[in-house]
C-alpha positions, 0 to 999 in steps of 0.5 A: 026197758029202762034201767034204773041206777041209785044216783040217777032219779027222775027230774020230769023230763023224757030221756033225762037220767037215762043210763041206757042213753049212748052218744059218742059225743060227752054226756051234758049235765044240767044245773038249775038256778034258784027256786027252781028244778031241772024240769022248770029251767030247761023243758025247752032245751033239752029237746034240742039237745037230744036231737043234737045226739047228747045224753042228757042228765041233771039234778034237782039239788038244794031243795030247789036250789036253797040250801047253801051252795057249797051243800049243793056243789057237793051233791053235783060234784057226787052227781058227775061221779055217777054221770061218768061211771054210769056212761064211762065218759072221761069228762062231761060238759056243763049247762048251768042256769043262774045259780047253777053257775055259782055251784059249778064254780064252786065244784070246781074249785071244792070238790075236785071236779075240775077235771071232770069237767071239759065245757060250762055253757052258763046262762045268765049265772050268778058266778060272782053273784049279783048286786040285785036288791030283789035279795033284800026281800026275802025273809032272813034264813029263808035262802042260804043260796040267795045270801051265798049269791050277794056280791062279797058273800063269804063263799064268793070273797073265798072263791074270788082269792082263788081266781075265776078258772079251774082246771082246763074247763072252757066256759061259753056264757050268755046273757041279756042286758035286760037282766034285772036279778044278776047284776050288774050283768058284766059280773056273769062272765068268768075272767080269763083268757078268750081261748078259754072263755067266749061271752055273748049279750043277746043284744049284740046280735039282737039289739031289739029282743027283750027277753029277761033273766027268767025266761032266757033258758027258753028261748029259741034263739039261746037253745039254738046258741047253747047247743052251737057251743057245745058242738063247737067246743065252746067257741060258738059262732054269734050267728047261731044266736038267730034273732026273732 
């Protein structure tokens, strides 16, 4: 029988928030992206990550990622509290989506998080936000995150100051040139040194495929890359990224 823990609500997904889950490998949070939940971004991924021995947990935060993201940071600075304590884990590592790779940055940097945190995995994120003008559609306060997203935002002019790095958090990213919602694309990729940030474009190993911003957290060649750099610390060999 499962047991339930204030802190760890269902998201959708069999096995995810499972207290009972135990692994010698770290606990793997997962951050969703904008308009979203943990069940809409990663359904395809976690499977694979529960096949690879990992403990799966994730927060369905900022009313679907639209609250400002300095309130969401928070909630997923709280969420990896309860994620260590639960599995008495030293640290976690990461898998954010789009926006959830703005929030992490800013956990890092806002809520003392940095040393709870042992590897990013980002996909496509947003981490100096984006120039897309598909922003400029929506209704005014309908998204403090979007604004928060728009390159030169407050929130990204105060993280810049501060530099792209926190702690000793290793950060594996991955993106697709045919991305049309975080833009420009090079702006994904955390700047630091290479021991502690690797970056890959799917069209470097797969100059035809065509997949986009939305659709890259399920495809099978990125699950197969995202639990390859995981397993290797973040330093995953481009080879695990198999083109169709």
């Amino acid at each position: 029988m499962t047991t339930t823990i204030a802190g760890l609500r269902p998201v959708g997904l069999a096995g995810v928030n499972d207290p009972d889950c135990t692994s010698d490998a770290r606990p793997v949070v997962l951050l969703h992206g904008t308009f979203s939940t943990v069940s809409s971004n990663f359904g395809a991924l976690v499977p694979a990550l529960q096949a690879a021995g990992r403990c799966v947990f994730g927060i369905d935060y900022g009313l679907g990622g639209t609250r400002p993201v300095i309130d969401s940071a928070r909630s997923v600075g709280a969420f990896i509290d309860t994620v260590l304590a639960t599995t008495g884990a030293d640290q976690v590592d990461v898998i954010g989506f789009s926006q959830g790779g703005l929030v992490l940055r800013t956990a890092l940097r806002q809520d003392g998080t940095a040393g709870k945190v042992a590897l990013a995995v980002l996909i496509a994120p947003s981490f100096h936000g984006t120039t897309s003008p598909l922003l400029d559609a929506l209704p005014a306060g309908a998204c403090p995150a979007c604004t928060d997203q728009v390159a030169g935002s407050p929130l990204l002019t105060e993280l810049n100051a501060g530099g792209d790095l926190d702690g000793d958090v290793r950060f594996a990213v991955i993106s697709t040139e045919n991305d049309t919602v975080v833009t420009p694309v090079a702006s994904q990729v955390p700047d630091g040194p290479p021991d502690r940030v690797r970056s890959l474009m799917v069209q470097e190993r797969c100059p035809a495929e065509r997949v986009d911003h939305v659709a890259l957290p399920g495809d099978a060649g990125v699950i197969a890359w995202t639990v390859a750099a995981l397993e290797s610390r973040g330093a995953p060999d481009p080879a695990a990224l198999a083109c169709r």
